[in-house]
N, C-alpha and C positions, 0 to 999 in steps of 0.2 A: 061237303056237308050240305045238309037241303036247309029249305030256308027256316023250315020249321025249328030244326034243329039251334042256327044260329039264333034263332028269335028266343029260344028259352036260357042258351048260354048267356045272351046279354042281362035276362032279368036276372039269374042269378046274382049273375057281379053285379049290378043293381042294387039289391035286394043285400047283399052282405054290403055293401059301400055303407048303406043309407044303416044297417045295424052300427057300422062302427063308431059311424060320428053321432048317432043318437042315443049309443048305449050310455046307461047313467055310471057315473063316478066318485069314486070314493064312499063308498055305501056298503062294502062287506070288509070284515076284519084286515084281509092283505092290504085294501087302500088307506089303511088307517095308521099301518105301520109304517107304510114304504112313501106314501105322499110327504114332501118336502112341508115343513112349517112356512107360514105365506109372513115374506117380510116386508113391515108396511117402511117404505121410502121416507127419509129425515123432510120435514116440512122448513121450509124456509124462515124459523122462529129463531131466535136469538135464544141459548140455552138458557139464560140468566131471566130472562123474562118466564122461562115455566118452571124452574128450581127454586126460586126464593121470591118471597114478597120483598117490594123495595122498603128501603130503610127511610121513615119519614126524615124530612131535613128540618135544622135545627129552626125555631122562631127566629126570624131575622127581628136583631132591633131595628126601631122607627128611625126613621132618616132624621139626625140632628136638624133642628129650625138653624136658621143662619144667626152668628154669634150677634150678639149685639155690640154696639157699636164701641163701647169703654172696652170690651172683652178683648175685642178685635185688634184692637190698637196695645194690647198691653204685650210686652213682651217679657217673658218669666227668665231670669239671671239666674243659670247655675254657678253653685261653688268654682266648677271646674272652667269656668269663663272668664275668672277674674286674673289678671295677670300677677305675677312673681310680688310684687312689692305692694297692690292692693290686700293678695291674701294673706302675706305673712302679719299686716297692719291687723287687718280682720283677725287670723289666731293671735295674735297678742291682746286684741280685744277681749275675746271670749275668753281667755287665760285667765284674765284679771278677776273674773265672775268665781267665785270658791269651790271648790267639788261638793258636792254633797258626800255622806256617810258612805266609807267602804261598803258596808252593808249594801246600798241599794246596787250593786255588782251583783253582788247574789242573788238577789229580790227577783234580780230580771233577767237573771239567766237561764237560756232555754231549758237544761235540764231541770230547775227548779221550780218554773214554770208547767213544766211538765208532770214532775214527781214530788213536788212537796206537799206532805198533809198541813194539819192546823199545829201537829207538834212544831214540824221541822218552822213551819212559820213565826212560829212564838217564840221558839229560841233564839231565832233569828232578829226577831222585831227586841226580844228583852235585851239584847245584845247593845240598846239603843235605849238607856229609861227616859229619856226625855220625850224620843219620838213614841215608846211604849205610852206614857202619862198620858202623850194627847190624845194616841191614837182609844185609849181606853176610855178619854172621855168625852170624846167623838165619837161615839158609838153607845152610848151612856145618854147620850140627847136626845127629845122626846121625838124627833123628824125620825129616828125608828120604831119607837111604838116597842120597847122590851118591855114584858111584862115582870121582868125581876131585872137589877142592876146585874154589871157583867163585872169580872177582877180581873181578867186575865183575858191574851188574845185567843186562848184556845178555845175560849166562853165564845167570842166574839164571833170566832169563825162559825162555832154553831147556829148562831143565833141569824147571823148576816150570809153567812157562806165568802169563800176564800174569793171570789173575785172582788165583793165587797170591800171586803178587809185586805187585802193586798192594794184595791189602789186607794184605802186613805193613808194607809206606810208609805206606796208612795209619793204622794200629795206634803205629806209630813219631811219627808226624807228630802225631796225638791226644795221646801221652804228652807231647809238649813244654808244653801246655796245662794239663795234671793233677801238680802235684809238689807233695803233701801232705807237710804236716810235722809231721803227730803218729804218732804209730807205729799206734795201732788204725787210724789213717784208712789208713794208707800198705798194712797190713793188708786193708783191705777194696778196696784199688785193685788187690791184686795178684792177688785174686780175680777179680774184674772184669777187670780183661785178659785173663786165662787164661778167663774164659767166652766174652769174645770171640773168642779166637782159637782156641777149637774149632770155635765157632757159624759164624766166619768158614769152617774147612776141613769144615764139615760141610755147606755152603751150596753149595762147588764141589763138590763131591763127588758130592751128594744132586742137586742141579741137574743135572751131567752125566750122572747114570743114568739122570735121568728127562728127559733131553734137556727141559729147559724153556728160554726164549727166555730174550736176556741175563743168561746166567749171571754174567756180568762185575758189570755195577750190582746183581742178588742181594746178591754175595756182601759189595759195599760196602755196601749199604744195611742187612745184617746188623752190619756193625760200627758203623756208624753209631747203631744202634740202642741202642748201649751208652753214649753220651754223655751222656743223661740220666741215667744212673744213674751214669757217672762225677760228674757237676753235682752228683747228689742227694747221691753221699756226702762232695760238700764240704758242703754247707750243712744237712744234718742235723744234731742237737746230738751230739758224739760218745759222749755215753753211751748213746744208743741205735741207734749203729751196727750192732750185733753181731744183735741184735735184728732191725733192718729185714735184714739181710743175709741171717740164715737165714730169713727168710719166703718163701713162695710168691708168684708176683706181683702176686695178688691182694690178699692182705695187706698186701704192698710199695704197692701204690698206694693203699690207703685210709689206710695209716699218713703217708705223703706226702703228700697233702691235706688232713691232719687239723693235720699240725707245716707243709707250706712253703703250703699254697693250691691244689699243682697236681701231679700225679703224675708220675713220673723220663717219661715219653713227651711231657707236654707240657713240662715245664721241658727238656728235648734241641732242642725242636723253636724253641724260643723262644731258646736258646742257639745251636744254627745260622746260624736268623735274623741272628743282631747282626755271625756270621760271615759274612753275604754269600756263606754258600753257595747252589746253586742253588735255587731255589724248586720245582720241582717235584723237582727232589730229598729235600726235607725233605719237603714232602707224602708222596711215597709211603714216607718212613722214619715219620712222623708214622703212615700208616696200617698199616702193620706192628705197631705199638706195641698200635693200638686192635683188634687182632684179638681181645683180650681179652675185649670187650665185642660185638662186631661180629656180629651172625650172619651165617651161611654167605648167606642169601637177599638180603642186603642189601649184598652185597659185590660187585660188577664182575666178571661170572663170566670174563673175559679175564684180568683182574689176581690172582683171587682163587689158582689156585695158586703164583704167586710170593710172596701176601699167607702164604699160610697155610703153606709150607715154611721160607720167613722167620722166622717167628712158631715154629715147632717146633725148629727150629736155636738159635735166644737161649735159648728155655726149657731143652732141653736143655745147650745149654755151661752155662748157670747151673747146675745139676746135677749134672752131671760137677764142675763146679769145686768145686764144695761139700763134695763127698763124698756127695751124697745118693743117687747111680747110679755105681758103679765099672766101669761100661761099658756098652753098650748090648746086652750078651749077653740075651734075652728078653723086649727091649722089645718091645710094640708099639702101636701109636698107637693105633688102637681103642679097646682095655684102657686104656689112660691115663685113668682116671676121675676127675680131679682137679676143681675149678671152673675154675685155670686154663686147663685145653683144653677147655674145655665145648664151645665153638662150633666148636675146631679139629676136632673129632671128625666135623664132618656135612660138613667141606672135603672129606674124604676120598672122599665120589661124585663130586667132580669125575675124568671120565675122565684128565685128565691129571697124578693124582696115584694113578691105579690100581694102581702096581708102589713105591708109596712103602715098602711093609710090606717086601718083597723089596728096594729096593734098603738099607732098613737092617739089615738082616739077613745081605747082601753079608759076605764075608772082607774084602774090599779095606775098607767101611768101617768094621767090626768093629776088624779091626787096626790102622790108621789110629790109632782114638779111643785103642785100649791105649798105641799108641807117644806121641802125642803128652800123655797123662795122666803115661807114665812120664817124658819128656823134662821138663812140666814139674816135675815133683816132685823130678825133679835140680836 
C-alpha cells in the first residue's frame, strides 16, 4: 500500500476514535431508558443525627449547698431500727392513745377519697352528730365569709368545697383521740390544732394556685401529719413541753429521740398503723415528715412537689401558731435559711412549684392567713 494510502487509513481511525469519546451522552430517548439511576455512596453520618432532632435533656436541679452543721450531725431513727423490746414498749405506748371514730376509716379511704360527693360525705359525717355539730359550726364562722348560715354538711360542701370540709371532719374526728388533762398539755394541743388547721387551708389554697394533682389527699395528708406530734405531746414528760414546742423541727426531732426513741413523724406513722389506716396512706404522710432530712435528688420527682408544698404548709402553720411569723406578709421561701428548709429550698426548681413564691404572696392567701389567725385568737 503507498504511503498516501496508509496516511489516510490512520486519519480515519483517528477521526472515528476522537468521534467516540467526544460523542455526547444520555441526550436522546434510548439513553434515558437504559442509563443506570446514579447511586450517591452513604456519607459517613451517624443515621440518628439526620432522622430525628435530639430530645432536650431534663433541667438538672441545682447542686444542693452543703448541709449545715445541726443538719449534718442529726441522724433520723426509723421505726424499723428499734430493737424487739424498745418497739413493742413504743406499740403499747401508742395503744394507750384512743382510736378515733370508725368513721374516719372511711373518711380516708382511697376509694372515698376518690369517689365520694357531698351526699356520700354528709352521711358519713351525720353518722358522727357530735363531730356534725362542730363541724357545722366551724364553717358557720365569720373566717369564711358565708353570706347565709349553712344546716347541713351538704350546704357546706357547696359553700367551701369537699377538700375544705373533709379536712375539718377530720381535724374533729383526730380531736376525739387527743383529750389531755393536764393544762400545759391541753396548752400545747391547742397550739397544734391551730397549726394544723392553717397548714390544712394553706394546702388547698397553695395547691389550687399551683393547680398540683389531688389536692383533696394534700390537704389530708397535711393534717395527718400533725398526729405525731399530737402522740408526742402526750407522752413527752410535761416539763419539758414548753421547750419541745417552741423548738424548730429539727430540734423537735432530736429532743424526741433523745427522751421517746423515735421522732413525732415516725411515732405518727406507727400510731396510724395500730389505726388500720390505709398503708399507703401513712407512707406518703410518713414521707412528708422526712422532707426534713430528704434531699431534693432523692425524692420521686412526680411526688416530690406535693412532698415539698406538704412539708412548707406544717412548718409554716407551726409558725403562725406560735407567734413566731404574724403573717406571711414578706415571706419567701428561697430566703427561709433555716436548717429546717435546708432541702426544701432546692424543691423549688421543680417547674411545678415555679409560681410557689407568687402564689404566697397572693391577696387571696395573704388574707386568708390574717382572717383565720384573727378567728383563731377569738
Amino acid at each position: 500500500m503507498s504511503s498516501l494510502a496508509l496516511w489516510i487509513a490512520a486519519a480515519l481511525v483517528v477521526a472515528v476514535a476522537s468521534w467516540w469519546f467526544l460523542r455526547p451522552v444520555g441526550r436522546g430517548p434510548a439513553a434515558q431508558t437504559t442509563r443506570p439511576p446514579r447511586v450517591t455512596p452513604p456519607r459517613s453520618v451517624a443515621p440518628s443525627a439526620r432522622t430525628a432532632s435530639p430530645t432536650p435533656a431534663p433541667a438538672a436541679a441545682p447542686p444542693e449547698p452543703p448541709l449545715p452543721p445541726e443538719l449534718a450531725s442529726f441522724r433520723w431513727r426509723a421505726e424499723t431500727e428499734l430493737d424487739a423490746e424498745h418497739r413493742a414498749s413504743m406499740v403499747a405506748a401508742v395503744r394507750g392513745i384512743p382510736r378515733p371514730p370508725r368513721s374516719m376509716q372511711q373518711l380516708l379511704s382511697p376509694e372515698f377519697v376518690a369517689t365520694a360527693g357531698s351526699a356520700e360525705l354528709s352521711d358519713l359525717v351525720m353518722g358522727e352528730p357530735l363531730i356534725a355539730a362542730r363541724v357545722i359550726s366551724t364553717v358557720n364562722a365569720p373566717f369564711y365569709g358565708l353570706h347565709r348560715p349553712v344546716t347541713n354538711i351538704g350546704q357546706a360542701v357547696t359553700f367551701l368545697g369537699m377538700n375544705s370540709v373533709r379536712g375539718i371532719c377530720l381535724q374533729y374526728m383526730l380531736a376525739e383521740a387527743f383529750k389531755p388533762t393536764l393544762a400545759n398539755t391541753q396548752k400545747a394541743f391547742d397550739i397544734i390544732w391551730k397549726a394544723s388547721a392553717i397548714a390544712s387551708e394553706l394546702a388547698v389554697r397553695l395547691g389550687k394556685a399551683l393547680n398540683l394533682p389531688e389536692q383533696g389527699s394534700l390537704s389530708t395528708q397535711v393534717v395527718l401529719s400533725f398526729v405525731g406530734q399530737l402522740a408526742t405531746a402526750s407522752l413527752i414528760p410535761p416539763s419539758e413541753l414548753e421547750r419541745w414546742l417552741a423548738s424548730g423541727r429539727l430540734e423537735r426531732a432530736r429532743l424526741e429521740q433523745d427522751r421517746l426513741g423515735l421522732n413525732a413523724s415516725e411515732i405518727g406513722a406507727l400510731l396510724m398503723k395500730t389505726w388500720e389506716l390505709p398503708a399507703s396512706l401513712v407512707d406518703e404522710v410518713s414521707a412528708l415528715g422526712r422532707q426534713l432530712v430528704t434531699p431534693y435528688l432523692k425524692t420521686d420527682p412526680v411526688r416530690a412537689p406535693r412532698l415539698a408544698l406538704g412539708y412548707l404548709c406544717a412548718r409554716l402553720g407551726e409558725r403562725l401558731a406560735l407567734g413566731q411569723m404574724r403573717s406571711l406578709e414578706g415571706y419567701e421561701v428561697g430566703q427561709d435559711q433555716g436548717a429546717d428548709t435546708h432541702h426544701l429550698r432546692t424543691s423549688l426548681s421543680h417547674p411545678a412549684l415555679a409560681r410557689l413564691e407568687q402564689a404566697l404572696a397572693s391577696p387571696e392567701v395573704q388574707t386568708a392567713v390574717l382572717q383565720m389567725l384573727d378567728e383563731r385568737r377569738g
